[in-house]
C-alpha positions in Angstrom: 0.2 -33.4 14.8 -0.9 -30.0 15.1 -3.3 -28.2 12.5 -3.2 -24.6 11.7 -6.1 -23.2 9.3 -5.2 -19.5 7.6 -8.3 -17.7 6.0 -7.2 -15.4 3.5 -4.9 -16.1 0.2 -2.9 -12.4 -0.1 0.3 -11.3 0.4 -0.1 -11.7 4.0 -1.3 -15.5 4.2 1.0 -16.4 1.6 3.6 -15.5 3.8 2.5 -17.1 6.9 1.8 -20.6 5.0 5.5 -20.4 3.4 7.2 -19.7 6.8 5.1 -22.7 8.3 6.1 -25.0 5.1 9.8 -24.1 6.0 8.5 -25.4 10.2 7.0 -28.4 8.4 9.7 -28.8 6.0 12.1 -29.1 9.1 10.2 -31.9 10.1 8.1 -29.9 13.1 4.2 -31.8 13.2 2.3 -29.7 11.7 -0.4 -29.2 8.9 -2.2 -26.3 7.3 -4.7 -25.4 5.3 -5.3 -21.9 3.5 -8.3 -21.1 2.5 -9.3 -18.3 0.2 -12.6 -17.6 -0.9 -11.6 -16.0 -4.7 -10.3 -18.8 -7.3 -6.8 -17.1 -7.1 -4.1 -16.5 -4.8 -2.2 -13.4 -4.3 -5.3 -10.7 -3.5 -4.3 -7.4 -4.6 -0.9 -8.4 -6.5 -1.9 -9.1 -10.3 0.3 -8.8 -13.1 -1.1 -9.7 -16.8 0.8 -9.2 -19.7 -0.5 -7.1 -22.4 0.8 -6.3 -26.0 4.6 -7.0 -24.4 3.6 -4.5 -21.7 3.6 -5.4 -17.8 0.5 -4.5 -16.8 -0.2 -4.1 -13.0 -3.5 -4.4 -11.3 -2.5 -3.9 -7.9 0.9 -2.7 -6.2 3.7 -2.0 -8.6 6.2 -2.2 -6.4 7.6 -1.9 -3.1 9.8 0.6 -0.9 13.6 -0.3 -1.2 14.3 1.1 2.2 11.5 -1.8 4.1 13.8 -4.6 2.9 11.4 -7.3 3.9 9.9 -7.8 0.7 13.2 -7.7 -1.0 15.0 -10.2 1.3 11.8 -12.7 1.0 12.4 -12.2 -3.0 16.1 -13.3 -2.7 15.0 -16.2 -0.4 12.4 -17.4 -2.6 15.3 -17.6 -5.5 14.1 -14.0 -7.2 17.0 -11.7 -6.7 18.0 -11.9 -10.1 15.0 -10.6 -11.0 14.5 -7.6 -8.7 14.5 -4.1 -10.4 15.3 -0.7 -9.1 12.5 2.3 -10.6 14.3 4.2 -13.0 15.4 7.6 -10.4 17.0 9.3 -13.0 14.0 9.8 -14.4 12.7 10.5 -11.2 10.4 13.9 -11.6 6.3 14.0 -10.3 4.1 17.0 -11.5 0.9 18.2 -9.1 -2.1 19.3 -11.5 -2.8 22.8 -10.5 -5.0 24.9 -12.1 -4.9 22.3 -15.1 -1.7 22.8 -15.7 1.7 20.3 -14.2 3.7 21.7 -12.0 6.9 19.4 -11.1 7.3 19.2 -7.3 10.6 21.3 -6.3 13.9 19.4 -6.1 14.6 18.4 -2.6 10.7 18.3 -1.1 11.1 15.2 1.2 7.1 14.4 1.0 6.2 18.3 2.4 9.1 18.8 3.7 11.5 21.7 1.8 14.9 21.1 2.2 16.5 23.0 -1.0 15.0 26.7 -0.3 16.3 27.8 -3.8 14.1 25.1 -5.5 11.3 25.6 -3.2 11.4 29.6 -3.5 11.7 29.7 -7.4 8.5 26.9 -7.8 5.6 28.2 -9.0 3.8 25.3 -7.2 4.2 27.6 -3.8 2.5 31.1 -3.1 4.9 33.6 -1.3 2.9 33.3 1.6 3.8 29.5 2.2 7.3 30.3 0.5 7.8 32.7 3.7 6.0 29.9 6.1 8.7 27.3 5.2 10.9 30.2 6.5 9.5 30.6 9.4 8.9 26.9 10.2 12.9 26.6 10.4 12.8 28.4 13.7 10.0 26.0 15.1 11.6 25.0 19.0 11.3 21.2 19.6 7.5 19.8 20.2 6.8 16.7 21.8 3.0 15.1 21.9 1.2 12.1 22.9 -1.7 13.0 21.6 -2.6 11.1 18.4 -3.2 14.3 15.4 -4.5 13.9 11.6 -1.6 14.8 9.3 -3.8 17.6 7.8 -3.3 19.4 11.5 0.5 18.3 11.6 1.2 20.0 7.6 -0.4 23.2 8.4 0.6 24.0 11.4 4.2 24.0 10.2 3.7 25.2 6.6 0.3 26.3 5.9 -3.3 24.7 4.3 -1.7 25.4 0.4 0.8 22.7 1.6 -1.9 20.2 3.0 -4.2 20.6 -0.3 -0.8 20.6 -2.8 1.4 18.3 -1.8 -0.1 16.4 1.6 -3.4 15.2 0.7 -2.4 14.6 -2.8 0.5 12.1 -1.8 -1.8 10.3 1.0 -4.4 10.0 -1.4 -1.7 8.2 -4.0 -0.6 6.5 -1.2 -3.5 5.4 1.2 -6.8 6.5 -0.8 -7.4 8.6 1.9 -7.0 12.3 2.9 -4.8 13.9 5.0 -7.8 15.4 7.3 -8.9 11.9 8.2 -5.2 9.7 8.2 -3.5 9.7 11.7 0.3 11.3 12.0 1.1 8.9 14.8 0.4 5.7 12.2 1.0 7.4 8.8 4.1 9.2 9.4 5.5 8.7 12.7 9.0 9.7 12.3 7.8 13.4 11.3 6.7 13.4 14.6 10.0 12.3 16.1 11.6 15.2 14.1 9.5 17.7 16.0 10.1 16.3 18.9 13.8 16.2 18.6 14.2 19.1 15.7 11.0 21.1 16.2 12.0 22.4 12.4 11.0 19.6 10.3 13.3 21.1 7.7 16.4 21.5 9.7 15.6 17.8 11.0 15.4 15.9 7.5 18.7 18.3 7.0 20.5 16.0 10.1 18.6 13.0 8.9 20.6 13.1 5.6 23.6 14.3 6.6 24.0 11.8 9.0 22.9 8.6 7.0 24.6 10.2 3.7 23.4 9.8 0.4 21.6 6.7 -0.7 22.7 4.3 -3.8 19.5 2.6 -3.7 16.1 3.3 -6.1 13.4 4.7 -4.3 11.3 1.7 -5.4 12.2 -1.8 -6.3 10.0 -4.4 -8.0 10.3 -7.7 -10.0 10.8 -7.6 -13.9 8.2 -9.8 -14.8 5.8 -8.4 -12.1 4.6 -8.4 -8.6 2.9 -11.8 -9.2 6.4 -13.8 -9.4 6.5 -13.2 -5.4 3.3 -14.5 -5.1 3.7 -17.7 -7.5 6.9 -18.3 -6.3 5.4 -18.6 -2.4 2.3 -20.5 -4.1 4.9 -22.6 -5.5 6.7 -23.9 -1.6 3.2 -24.6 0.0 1.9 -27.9 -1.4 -1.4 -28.1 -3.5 -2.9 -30.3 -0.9 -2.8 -27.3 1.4 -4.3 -24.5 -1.0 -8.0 -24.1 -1.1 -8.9 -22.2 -3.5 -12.8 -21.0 -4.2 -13.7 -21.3 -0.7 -15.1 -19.0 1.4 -15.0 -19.5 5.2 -18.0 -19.4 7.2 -17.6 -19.8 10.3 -14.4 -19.6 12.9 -15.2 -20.6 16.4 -13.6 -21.7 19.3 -14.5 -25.3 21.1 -12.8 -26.6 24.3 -9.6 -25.1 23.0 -9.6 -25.6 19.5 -10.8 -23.6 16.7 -13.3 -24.7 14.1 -13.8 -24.0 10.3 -16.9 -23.8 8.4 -16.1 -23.6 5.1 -17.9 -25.4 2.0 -20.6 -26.9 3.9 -17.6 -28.9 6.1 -16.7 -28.2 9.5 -13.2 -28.9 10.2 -11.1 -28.6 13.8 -7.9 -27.1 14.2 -5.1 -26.2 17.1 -4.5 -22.5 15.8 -6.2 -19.8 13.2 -4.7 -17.0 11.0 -6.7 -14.5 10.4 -5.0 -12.7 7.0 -8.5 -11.4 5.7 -9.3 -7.2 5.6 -10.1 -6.4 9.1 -14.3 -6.4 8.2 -13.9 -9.6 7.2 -11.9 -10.9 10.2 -14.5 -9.3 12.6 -17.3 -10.8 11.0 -15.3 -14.4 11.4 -14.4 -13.6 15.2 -18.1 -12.4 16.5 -19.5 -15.5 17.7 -16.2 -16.5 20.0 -14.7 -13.3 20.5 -16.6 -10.4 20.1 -14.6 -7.7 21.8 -12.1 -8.0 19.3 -14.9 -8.1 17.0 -16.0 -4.9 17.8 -12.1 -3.5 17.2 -11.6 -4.7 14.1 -15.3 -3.7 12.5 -14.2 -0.3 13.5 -11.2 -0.2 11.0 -12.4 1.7 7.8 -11.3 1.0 4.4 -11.3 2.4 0.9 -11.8 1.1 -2.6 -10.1 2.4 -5.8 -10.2 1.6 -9.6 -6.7 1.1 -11.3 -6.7 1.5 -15.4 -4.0 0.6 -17.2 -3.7 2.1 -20.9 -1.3 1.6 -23.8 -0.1 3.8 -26.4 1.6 4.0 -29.3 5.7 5.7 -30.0 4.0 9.0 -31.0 2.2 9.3 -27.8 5.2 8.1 -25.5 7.5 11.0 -27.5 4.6 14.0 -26.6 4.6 12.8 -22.7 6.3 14.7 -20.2 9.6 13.2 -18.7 8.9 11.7 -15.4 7.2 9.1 -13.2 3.3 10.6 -13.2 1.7 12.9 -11.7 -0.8 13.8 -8.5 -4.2 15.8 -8.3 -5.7 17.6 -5.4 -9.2 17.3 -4.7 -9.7 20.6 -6.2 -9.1 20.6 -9.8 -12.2 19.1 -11.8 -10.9 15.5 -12.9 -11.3 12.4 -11.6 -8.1 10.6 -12.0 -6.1 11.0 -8.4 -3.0 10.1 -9.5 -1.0 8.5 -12.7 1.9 6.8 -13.0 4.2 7.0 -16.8 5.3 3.0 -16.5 7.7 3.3 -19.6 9.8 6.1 -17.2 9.3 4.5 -13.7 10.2 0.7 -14.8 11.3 1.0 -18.8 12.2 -2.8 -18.6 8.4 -3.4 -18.3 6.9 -1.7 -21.7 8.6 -2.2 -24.8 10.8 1.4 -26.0 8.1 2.1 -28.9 5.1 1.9 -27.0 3.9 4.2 -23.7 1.9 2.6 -20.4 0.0 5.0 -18.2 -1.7 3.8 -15.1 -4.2 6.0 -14.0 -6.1 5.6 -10.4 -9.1 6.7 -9.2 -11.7 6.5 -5.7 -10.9 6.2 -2.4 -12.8 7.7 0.2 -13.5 11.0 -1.8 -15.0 9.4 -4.5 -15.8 5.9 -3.5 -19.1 6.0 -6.3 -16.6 5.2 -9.3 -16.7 1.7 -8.2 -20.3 1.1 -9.5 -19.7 2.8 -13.0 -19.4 -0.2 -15.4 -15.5 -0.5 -16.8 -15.9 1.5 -19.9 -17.4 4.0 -18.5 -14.4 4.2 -16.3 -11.9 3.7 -19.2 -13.5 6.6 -20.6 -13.8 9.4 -18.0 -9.9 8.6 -17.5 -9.5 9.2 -21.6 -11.4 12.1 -21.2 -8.9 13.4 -18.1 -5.9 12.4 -19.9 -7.2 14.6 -22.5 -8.0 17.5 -20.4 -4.4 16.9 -18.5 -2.0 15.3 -21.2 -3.5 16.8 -24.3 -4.3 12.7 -25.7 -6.8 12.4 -28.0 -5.6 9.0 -29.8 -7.2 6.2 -28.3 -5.3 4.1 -26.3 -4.3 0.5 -27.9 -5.7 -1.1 -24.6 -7.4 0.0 -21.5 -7.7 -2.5 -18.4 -10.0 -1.4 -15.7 -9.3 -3.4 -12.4 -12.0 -2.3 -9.3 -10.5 -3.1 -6.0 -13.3 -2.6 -3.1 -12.6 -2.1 0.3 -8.7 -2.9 0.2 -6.9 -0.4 1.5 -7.8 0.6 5.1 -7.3 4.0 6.5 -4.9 4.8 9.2 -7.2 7.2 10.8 -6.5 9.2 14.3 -6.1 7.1 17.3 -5.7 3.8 14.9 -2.3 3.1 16.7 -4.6 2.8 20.0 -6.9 0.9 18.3 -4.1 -2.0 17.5 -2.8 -2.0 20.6 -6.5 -2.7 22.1 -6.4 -5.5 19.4 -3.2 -7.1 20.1 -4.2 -7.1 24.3 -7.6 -8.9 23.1 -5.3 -11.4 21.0 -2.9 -12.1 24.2 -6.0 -13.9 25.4 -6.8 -15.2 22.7 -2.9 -17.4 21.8 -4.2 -19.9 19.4 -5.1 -16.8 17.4 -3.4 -14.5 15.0 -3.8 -11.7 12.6 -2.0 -10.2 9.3 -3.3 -7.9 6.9 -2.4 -4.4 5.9 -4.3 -2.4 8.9 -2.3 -4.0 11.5 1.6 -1.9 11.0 1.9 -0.4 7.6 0.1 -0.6 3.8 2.6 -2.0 1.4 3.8 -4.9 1.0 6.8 -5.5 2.9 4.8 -4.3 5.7 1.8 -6.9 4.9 5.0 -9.9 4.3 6.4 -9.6 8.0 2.5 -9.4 9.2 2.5 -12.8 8.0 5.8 -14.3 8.8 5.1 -12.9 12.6 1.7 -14.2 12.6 3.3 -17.4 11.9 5.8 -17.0 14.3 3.2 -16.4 17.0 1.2 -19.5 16.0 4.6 -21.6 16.1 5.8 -20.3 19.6 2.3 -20.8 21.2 1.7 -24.6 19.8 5.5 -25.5 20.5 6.7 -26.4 17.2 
């Protein structure tokens, strides 16, 4: 019988117990244990229910093109409940100047493809309006050296681009900016188009053309919220196996095994997953492996507050159509993005009430974090005010703080995880998942999991 702790209850974990319940359920020998220090499961993914409205904490939702979240919601008996966001209403504003500009039909992220839009949008000076000109002449550029997106975005359209519509999206995105995220791990396949294209524009042109247009919603979610994929994989591991409220010590290796410290017990074990934020994982690797250590310690990370407000019809009927909108670091709020639930997902918020999230931090602004939650819930008031014109009070305000969750991509972070996964090769008893290891969102952070079980299975020949 082989034993397999996994340290760390999110997405990630979540996924790598389920796939080995499925080896176990098969009849492979094999037990588990997962251990997670909070007294929930699921991490970042937290869905409450508030007035009739589905309030998210965490992720909303999911990118329909990465189908492995999907797929795992179909498996786990959920694809009846899988929604599309509502695309028709598919419009985002950038606050410039105080004052919501809608981003110009056919920008693919930064990328211009409809000139007409593009030219006749007051969110663009002439001078960048004559740059995306230009940049449609660019000859084909290949690199191998790792470049911050910031570097990639102007030199192809200019710093208005980078401070409009770039650092704006990452920050939404990442909580990070686009001078510090990495184009090789952030957006690699812009960097394929200049390679191949060297016009960006003329490349997302072929791109299209060749794949045709797509049926599918740009996001997809679950009606009743994120947290039915995470109690429905709670559900398939057994409650034996789920250790809730407890924090791991220690993890060290011992004449080939690994042991746990956790809750004053030391337990032994034939493999480990490690599906904790990269900090945390280096701190539980320094004693037997502290190479690696020193890798993942070197990941950075940012925190960000999510607020989640309701209002009544009379609000909902003076909000602009659409599914939010983005601030640059420029204008004088401190909201970074906010997204108009009752557009994006309207089978979430009942059709006489509105539900605005609003997010703030990352690593401009990481002090917001140690305001108390009213405080919070007020400065976004007082933004929504300045941005939206609001002055009713909202029927509820939720303030949720995540710190250090998201980690930043930064330049030369693809490197950095191939340095990690050589260390791991010597290390086979060992795996990783989390959302610094191949992409941020969740389909990315479910196959971490299932191939950190995978590895684990292969290695102990079950």
């Amino acid at each position: 019988m082989k034993r397999i702790a996994i340290i760390g209850g999110g997405i990630s974990g979540l996924t790598a117990a389920y796939r080995l319940e499925q080896k176990r359920a098969q009849g492979m020998p094999l037990e588990y244990l997962l251990f997670e220090s909070s007294p929930r499961f699921g991490g970042v993914i937290a869905s409450e229910r508030i007035d009739d409205c589905i309030v998210e904490a965490g992720p909303d939702s999911f990118l329909s093109e990465k189908a492995r979240a999907a797929d795992l919601c179909r498996e786990l008996g959920l694809g009846d409940q899988l929604i599309g966001s509502n695309d028709a209403e598919r419009k985002t504003y950038i606050l410039i100047n105080g004052q919501l500009v809608p981003i110009p039909d056919g920008l693919m992220f930064m990328v211009p493809t409809n000139f007409l839009a593009a030219f006749s949008s007051p969110l663009f000076s002439w001078i960048t309006k004559l740059r995306m000109i230009r940049e449609w002449f660019y000859r084909p550029h290949a690199s191998s050296d790792d470049i911050s997106v910031s570097e990639f975005v102007e030199r192809h359209y200019g710093r208005e681009m980078v401070d409009r519509v770039a650092d704006p999206l990452l920050a939404g995105v990442y909580g990070g900016s686009a001078e510090g995220l990495s184009l090789q791990s952030v957006l690699p396949r812009f960097a394929e188009m200049e390679a191949n294209y060297g016009s960006l524009g003329k490349a997302m042109l072929a791109q299209r053309k060749h794949q045709g247009a797509s049926a599918r919603p740009l996001f997809t979610s679950l009606r009743g919220g994120m947290t039915q994929l995470t109690d429905a994989l709670i559900a398939r591991v057994p409650q034996p196996a789920l250790r809730a409220n407890s924090p791991v010590q220690l993890l060290k290796p011992d004449s080939g095994k690994w042991l746990v410290v956790s809750s004053g017990r030391t337990q032994e074990f034939d493999a480990a997953i490690l599906a904790t934020p990269a900090g945390r994982a280096s701190e539980l690797v320094t004693e037997g492996t502290p190479q690696l250590a020193a890798e993942l310690s070197s990941i950075r990370y940012s925190s960000s507050v999510t607020v989640g407000l309701g209002y009544d019809e009379k609000v909902r009927r003076a909000l602009p159509p659409g599914f939010g909108f983005l601030v640059p670091c420029s204008e004088k709020v401190r909201i970074r993005a906010a997204t108009f639930v009752h557009n994006k997902f309207p089978q979430r918020v009942p059709q006489n009430r509105a539900l605005i999230r609003c997010f703030l931090g990352g690593t401009r602004d990481p002090q917001v974090l140690d305001l108390p939650e009213g405080e919070i819930a007020e400065i976004v008031r007082q933004d929504l005010a300045e941005v939206l014109g609001i002055r009713a009070a909202p029927d509820f305000a939720y303030v949720y703080k995540w710190e250090q969750a998201m980690a930043q991509y930064e330049v030369g972070h693809r490197a950095k995880i191939a340095r990690i996964q050589n260390l791991l090769a010597e290390n086979p008893s060992l795996a990783l998942a989390g959302n610094y290891l191949g992409g941020i969102g969740v389909p990315d952070c479910v196959r971490s999991g299932s191939e950190a079980a995978a590895k684990i299975s292969a290695e102990l020949e079950i």
